[in-house]
C-alpha positions, 0 to 999 in steps of 0.5 A: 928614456932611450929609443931603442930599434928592435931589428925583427928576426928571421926564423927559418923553416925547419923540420925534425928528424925523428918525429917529423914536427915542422916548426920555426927556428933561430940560431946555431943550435935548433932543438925540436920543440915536441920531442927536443932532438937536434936531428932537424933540418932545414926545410923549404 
């Protein structure tokens, strides 16, 4: 069986746009996960 090293992700903090809903995400393409708009930003 091979021995493979799993790298962890780095999500980053983002925020929606139009309800508001702070949430983590990865990737190009990050769709709020209460209402699924793409109007998100990324938040500190």
């Amino acid at each position: 069986m091979a021995d493979i090293k799993m790298k962890k992700l780095k999500t980053k903090k983002y925020r929606c746009l139009d309800c508001g809903n702070e949430f983590k995400g990865i990737g190009k393409r990050v769709v709020c996960p209460s209402c699924q708009s793409d109007n998100v930003e990324e938040s500190s």
